[in-house]
TORBA-978003 format. One record per residue (C-alpha): residue number from 1; residue in three letters; x, y, z. Coordinates in Angstrom, 3 decimals. Layout:
<robas>
<roba k="NUM" r="ALA" x="X" y="Y" z="Z"/>
...
</robas>
This chain:
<robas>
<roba k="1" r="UNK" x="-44.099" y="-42.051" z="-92.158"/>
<roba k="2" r="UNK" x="-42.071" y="-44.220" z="-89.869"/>
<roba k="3" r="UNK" x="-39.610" y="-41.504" z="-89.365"/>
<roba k="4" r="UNK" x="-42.176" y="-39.187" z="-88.583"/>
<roba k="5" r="UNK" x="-43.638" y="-41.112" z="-86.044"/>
<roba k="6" r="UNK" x="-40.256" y="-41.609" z="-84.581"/>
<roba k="7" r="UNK" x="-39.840" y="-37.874" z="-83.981"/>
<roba k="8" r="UNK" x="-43.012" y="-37.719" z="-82.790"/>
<roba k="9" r="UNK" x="-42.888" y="-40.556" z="-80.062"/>
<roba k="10" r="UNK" x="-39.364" y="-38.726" z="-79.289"/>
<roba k="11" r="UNK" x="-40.782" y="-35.139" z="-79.234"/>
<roba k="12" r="UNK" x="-43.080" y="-36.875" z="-76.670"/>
<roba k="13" r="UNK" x="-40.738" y="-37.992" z="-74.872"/>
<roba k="14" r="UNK" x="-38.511" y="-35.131" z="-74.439"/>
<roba k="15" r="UNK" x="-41.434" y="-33.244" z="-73.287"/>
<roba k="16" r="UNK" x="-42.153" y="-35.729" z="-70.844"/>
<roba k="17" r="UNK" x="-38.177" y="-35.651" z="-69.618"/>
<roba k="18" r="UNK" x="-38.481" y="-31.890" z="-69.117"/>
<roba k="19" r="UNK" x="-41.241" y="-31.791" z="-67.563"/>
<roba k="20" r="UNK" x="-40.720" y="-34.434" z="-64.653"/>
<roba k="21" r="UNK" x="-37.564" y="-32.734" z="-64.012"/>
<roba k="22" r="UNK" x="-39.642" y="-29.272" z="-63.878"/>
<roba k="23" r="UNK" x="-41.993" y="-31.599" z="-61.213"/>
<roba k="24" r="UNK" x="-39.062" y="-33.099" z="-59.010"/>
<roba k="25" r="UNK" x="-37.542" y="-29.476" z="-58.802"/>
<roba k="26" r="UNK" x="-40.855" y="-27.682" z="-57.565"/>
<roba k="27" r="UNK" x="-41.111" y="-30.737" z="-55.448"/>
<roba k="28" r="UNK" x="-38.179" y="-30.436" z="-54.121"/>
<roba k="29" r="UNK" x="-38.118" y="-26.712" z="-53.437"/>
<roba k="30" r="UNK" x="-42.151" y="-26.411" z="-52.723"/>
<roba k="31" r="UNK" x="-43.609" y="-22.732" z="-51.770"/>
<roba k="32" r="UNK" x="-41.245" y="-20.071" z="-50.425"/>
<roba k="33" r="UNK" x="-41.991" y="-18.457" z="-46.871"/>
<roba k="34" r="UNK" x="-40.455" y="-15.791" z="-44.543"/>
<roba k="35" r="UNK" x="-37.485" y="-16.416" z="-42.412"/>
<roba k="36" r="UNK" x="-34.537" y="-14.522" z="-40.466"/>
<roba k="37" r="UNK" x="-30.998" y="-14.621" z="-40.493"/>
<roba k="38" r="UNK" x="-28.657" y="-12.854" z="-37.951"/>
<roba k="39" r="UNK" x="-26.720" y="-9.374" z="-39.396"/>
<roba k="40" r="UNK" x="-24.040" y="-9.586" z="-36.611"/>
<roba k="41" r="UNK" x="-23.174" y="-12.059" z="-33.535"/>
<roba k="42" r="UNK" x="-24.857" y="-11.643" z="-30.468"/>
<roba k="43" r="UNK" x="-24.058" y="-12.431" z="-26.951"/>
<roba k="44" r="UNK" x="-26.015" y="-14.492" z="-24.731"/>
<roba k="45" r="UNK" x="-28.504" y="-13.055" z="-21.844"/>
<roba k="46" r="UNK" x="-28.821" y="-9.516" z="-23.838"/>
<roba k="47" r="UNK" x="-31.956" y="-8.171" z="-25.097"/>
<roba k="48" r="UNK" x="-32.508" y="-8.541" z="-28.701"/>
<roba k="49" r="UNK" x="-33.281" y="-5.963" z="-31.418"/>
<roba k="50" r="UNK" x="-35.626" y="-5.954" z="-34.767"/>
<roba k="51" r="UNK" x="-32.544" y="-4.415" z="-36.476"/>
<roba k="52" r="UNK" x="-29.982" y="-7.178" z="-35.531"/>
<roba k="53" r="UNK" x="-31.876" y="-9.667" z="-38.158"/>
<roba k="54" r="UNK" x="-32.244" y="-9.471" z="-42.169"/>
<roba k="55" r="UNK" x="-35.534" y="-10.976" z="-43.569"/>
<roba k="56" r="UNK" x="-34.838" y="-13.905" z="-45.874"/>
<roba k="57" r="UNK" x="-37.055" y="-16.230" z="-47.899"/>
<roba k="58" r="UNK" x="-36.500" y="-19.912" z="-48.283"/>
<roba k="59" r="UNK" x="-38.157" y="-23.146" z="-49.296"/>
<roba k="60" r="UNK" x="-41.214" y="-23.883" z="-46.539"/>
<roba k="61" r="UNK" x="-40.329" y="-27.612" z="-46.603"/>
<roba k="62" r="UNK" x="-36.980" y="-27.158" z="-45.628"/>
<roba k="63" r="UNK" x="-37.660" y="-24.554" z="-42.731"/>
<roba k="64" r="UNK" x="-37.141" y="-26.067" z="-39.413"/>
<roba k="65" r="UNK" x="-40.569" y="-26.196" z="-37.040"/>
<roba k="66" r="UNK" x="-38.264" y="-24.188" z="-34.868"/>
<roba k="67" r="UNK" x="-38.019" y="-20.788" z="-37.379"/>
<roba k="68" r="UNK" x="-38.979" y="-17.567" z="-36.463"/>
<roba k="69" r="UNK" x="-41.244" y="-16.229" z="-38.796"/>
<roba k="70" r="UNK" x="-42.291" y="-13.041" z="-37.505"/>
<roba k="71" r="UNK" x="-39.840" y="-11.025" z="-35.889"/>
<roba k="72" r="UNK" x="-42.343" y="-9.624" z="-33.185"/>
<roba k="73" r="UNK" x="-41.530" y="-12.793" z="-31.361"/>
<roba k="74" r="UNK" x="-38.202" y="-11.267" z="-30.998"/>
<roba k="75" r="UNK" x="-39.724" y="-8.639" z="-28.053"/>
<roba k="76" r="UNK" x="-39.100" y="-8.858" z="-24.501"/>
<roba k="77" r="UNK" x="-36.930" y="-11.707" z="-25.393"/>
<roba k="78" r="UNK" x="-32.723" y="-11.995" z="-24.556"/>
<roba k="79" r="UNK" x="-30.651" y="-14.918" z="-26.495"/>
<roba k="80" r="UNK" x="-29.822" y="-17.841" z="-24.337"/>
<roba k="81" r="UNK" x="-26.654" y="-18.856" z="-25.485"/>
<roba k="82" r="UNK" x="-24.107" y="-16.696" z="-28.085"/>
<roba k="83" r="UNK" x="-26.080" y="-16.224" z="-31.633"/>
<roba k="84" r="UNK" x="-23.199" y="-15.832" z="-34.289"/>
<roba k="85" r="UNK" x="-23.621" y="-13.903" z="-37.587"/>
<roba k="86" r="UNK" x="-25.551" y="-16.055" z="-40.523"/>
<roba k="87" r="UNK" x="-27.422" y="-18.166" z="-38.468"/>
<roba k="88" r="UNK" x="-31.222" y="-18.552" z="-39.018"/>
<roba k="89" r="UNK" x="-33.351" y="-17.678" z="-36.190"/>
<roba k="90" r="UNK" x="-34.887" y="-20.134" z="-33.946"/>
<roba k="91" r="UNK" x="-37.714" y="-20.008" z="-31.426"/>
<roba k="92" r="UNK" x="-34.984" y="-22.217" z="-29.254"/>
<roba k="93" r="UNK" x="-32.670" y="-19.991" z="-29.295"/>
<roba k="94" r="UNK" x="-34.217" y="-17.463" z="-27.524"/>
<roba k="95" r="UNK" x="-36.565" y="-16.579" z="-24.043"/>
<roba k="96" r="UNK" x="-38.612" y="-14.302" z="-22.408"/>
<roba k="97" r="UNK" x="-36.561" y="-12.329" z="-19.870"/>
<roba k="98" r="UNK" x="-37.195" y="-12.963" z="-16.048"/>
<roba k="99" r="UNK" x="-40.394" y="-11.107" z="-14.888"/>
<roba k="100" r="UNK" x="-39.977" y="-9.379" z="-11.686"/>
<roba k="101" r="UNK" x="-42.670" y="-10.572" z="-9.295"/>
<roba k="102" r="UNK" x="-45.041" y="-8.262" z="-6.959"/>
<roba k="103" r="UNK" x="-42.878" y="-7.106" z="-3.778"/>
<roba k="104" r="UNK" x="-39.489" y="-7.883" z="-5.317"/>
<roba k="105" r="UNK" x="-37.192" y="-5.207" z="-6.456"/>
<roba k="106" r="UNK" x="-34.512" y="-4.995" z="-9.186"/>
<roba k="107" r="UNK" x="-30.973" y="-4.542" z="-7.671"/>
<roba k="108" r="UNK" x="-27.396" y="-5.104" z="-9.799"/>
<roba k="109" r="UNK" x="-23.866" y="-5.017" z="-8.381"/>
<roba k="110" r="UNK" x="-20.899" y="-6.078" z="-10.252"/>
<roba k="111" r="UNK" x="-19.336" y="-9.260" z="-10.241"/>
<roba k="112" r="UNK" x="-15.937" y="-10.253" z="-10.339"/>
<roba k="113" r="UNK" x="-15.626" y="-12.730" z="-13.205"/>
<roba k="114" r="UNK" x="-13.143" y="-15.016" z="-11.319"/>
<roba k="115" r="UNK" x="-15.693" y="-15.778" z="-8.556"/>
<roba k="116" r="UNK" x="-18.729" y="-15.498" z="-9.994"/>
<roba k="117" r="UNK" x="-19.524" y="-19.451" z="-11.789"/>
<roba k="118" r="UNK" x="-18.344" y="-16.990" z="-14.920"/>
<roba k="119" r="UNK" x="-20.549" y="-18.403" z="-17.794"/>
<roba k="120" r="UNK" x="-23.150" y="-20.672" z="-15.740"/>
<roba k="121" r="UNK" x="-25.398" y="-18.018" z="-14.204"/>
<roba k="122" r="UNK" x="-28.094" y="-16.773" z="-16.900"/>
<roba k="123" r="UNK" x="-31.512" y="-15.183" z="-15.966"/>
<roba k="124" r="UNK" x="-33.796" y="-17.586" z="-14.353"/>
<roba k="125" r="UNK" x="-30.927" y="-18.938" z="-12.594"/>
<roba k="126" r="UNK" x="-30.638" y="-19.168" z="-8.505"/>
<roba k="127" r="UNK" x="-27.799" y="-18.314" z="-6.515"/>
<roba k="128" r="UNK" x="-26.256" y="-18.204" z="-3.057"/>
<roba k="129" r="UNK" x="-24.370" y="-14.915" z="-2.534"/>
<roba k="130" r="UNK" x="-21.945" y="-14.902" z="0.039"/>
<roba k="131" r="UNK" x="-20.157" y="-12.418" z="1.900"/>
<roba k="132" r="UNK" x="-16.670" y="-12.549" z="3.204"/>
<roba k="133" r="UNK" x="-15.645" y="-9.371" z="5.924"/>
<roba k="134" r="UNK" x="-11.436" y="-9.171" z="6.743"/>
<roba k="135" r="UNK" x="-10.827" y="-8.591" z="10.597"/>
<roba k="136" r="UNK" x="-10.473" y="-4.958" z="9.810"/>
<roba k="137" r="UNK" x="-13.732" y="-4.218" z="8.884"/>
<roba k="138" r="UNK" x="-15.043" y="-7.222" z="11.494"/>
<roba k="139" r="UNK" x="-13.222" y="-5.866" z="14.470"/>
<roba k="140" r="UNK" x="-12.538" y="-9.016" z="15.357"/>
<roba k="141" r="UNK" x="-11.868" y="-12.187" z="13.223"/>
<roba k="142" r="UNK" x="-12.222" y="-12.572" z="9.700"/>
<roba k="143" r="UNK" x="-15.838" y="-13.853" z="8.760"/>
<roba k="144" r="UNK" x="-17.898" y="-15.371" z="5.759"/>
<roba k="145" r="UNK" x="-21.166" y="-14.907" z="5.872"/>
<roba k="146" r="UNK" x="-24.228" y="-15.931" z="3.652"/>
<roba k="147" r="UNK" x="-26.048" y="-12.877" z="2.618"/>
<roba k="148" r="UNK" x="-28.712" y="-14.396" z="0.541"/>
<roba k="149" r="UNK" x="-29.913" y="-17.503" z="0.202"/>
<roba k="150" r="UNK" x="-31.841" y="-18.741" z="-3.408"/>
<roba k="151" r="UNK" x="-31.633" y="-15.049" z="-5.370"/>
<roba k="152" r="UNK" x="-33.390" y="-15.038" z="-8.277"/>
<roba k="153" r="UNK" x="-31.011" y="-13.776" z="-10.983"/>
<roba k="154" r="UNK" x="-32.996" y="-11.715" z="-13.197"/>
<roba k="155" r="UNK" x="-30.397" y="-10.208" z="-16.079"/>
<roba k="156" r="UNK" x="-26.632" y="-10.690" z="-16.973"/>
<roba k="157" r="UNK" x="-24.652" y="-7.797" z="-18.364"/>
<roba k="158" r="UNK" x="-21.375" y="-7.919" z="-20.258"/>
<roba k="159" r="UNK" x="-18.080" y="-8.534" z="-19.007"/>
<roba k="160" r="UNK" x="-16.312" y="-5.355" z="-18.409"/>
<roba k="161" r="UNK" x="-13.138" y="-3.744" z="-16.703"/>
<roba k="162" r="UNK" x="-13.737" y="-2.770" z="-13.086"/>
<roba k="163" r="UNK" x="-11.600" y="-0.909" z="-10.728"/>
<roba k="164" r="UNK" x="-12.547" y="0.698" z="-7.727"/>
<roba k="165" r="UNK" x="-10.699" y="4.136" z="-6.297"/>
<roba k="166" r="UNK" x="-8.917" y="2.997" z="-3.004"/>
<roba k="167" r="UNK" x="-11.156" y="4.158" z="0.242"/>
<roba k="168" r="UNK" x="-9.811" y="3.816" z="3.447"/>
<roba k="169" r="UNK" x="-13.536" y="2.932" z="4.875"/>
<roba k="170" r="UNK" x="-13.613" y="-0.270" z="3.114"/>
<roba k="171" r="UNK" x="-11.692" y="-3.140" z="2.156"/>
<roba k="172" r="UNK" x="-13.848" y="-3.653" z="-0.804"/>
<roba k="173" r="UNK" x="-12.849" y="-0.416" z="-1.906"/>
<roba k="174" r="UNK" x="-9.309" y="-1.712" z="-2.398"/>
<roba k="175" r="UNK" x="-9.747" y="-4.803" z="-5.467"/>
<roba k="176" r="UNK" x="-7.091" y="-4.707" z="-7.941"/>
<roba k="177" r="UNK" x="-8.083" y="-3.984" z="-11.459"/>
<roba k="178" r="UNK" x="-9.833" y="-6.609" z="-13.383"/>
<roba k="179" r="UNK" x="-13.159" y="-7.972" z="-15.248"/>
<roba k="180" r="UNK" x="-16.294" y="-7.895" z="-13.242"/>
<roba k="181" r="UNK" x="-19.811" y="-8.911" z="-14.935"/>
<roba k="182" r="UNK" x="-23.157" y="-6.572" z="-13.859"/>
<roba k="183" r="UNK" x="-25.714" y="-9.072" z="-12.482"/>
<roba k="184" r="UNK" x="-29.282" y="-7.912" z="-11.434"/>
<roba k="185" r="UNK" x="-31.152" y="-9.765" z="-8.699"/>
<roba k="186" r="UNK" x="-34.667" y="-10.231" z="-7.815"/>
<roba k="187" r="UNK" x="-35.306" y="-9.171" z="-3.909"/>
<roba k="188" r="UNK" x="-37.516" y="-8.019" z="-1.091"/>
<roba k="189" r="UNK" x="-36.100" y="-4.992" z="0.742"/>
<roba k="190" r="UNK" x="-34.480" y="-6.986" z="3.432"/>
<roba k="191" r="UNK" x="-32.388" y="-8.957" z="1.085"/>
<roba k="192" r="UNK" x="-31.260" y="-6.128" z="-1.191"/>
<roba k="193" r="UNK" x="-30.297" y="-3.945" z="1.703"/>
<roba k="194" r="UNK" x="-27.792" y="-7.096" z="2.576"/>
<roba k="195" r="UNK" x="-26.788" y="-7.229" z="-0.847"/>
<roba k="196" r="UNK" x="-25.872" y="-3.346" z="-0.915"/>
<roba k="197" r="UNK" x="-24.431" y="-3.899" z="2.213"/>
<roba k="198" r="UNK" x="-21.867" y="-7.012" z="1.103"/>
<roba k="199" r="UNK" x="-21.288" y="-4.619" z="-2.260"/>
<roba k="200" r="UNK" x="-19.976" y="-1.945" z="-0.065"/>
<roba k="201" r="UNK" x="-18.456" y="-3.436" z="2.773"/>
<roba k="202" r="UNK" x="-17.621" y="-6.975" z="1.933"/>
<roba k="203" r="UNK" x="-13.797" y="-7.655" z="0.722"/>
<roba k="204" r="UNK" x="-15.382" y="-10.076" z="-1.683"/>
<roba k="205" r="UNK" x="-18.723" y="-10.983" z="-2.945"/>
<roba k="206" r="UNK" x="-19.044" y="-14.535" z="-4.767"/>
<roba k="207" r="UNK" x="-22.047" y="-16.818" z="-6.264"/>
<roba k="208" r="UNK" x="-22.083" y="-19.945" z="-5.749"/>
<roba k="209" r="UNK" x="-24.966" y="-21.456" z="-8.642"/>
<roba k="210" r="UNK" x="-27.748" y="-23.489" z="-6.852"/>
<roba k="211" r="UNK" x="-28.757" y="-26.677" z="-8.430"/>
<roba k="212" r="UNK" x="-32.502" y="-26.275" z="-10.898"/>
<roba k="213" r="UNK" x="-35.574" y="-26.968" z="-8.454"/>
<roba k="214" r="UNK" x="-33.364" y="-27.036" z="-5.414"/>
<roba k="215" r="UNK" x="-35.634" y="-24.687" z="-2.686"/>
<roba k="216" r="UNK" x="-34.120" y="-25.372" z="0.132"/>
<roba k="217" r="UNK" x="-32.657" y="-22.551" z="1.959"/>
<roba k="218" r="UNK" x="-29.563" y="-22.146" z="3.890"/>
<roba k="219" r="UNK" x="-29.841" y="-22.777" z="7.586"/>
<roba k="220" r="UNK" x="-28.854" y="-20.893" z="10.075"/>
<roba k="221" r="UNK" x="-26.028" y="-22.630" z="11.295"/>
<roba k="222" r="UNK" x="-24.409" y="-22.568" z="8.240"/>
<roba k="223" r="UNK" x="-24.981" y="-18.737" z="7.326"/>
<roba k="224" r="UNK" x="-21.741" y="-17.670" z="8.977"/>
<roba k="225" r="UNK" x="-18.264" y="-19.841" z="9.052"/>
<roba k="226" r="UNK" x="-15.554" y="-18.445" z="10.613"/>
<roba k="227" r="UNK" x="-11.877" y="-20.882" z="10.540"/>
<roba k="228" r="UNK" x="-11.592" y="-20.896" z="14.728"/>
<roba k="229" r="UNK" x="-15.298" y="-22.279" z="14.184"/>
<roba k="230" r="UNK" x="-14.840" y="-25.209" z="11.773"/>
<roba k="231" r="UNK" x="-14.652" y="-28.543" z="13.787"/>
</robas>
């Protein structure tokens, strides 16, 4: 009898063992819930696409607040830094691209990467774009000019090579081979017929990043510099 009521406290026992271990483990690991994970790396500013993610499911306690759960959220939206390959998808890790406001107009020229903040400008962003004209294409002396003050940048291509044929009409025309990035701007028709202009004509074309909330404009004064003019 006393040996049967020794297997039977330890039969008891066992059961109980098992079965808190069964309890921390579902405690542990909790419901499972829909997630996404990245299929291949993406680069930042560059619209994103359904098929770029793989659905997943994982414990809901250890999802971060941040997961995207439904991939519609993914529409209309561009990454905002580089996304690499594995990673789960986060609600900070992407935005809603730009909108273009009424009486502005979408206008992109290329950029060389060596003068243009290469890696600070994103969408949103606001930049001065300046002009500079050699004393060919001047007549007179050579000039640097502001073209636009506070554009609203509005979408950031890829980095890609960029040449130009040579064209006797334009210094501009004659840039050595290199890596230029396409960047579209926000304008009314007065600025993006100054920015065409500069594209054309100009013997460079550079950004220079304004500082967030910064609305002050350029003054006039200060639009055009010339050396003979600098005190």
């Amino acid at each position: 009898m006393v040996l049967l009521l020794l297997s039977a406290l330890c039969a008891v026992g066992a059961f109980a063992g098992v079965f808190s271990v069964i309890h921390d483990a579902e405690s542990k690991t909790g419901p499972e819930t829909t997630a996404y994970r990245l299929k291949t790396d993406i680069p930042a500013y560059r619209d994103l696409d359904t098929d770029e993610f793989e659905k997943i499911s994982m414990p809901r306690r250890w999802l971060p607040v941040t997961a995207v759960t439904d991939l519609s959220a993914v529409h209309g939206k561009i990454a905002v830094t580089p996304l690499r390959k594995g990673s789960l998808l986060q609600s900070d890790m992407i935005v809603a691209r730009p909108a273009l406001a009424p009486g502005k107009q979408e206008i992109a020229i290329m950029i060389d990467a060596a003068t243009g903040v290469a890696g600070k400008i994103q969408p949103g962003a606001r930049v001065n774009i300046y002009a500079t004209f050699d004393a060919k294409e001047q007549g007179a002396k050579p000039v640097s000019k502001v073209i636009v003050s506070g554009a609203q940048v509005i979408d950031v291509g890829k980095l890609t090579p960029f040449k130009r044929d040579g064209d006797s009409r334009s210094a501009a025309t004659t840039r050595q081979a290199g890596e230029a990035v396409p960047i579209t701007f926000a304008l009314d028709t007065k600025d993006a017929q100054r920015v065409a202009y500069a594209e054309s004509f100009a013997s460079h074309v550079r950004l220079a990043l304004v500082a967030p909330g910064s609305q002050e404009p350029v003054g006039g004064g200060d639009r055009t510099y010339t050396l003979d003019g600098d005190k």
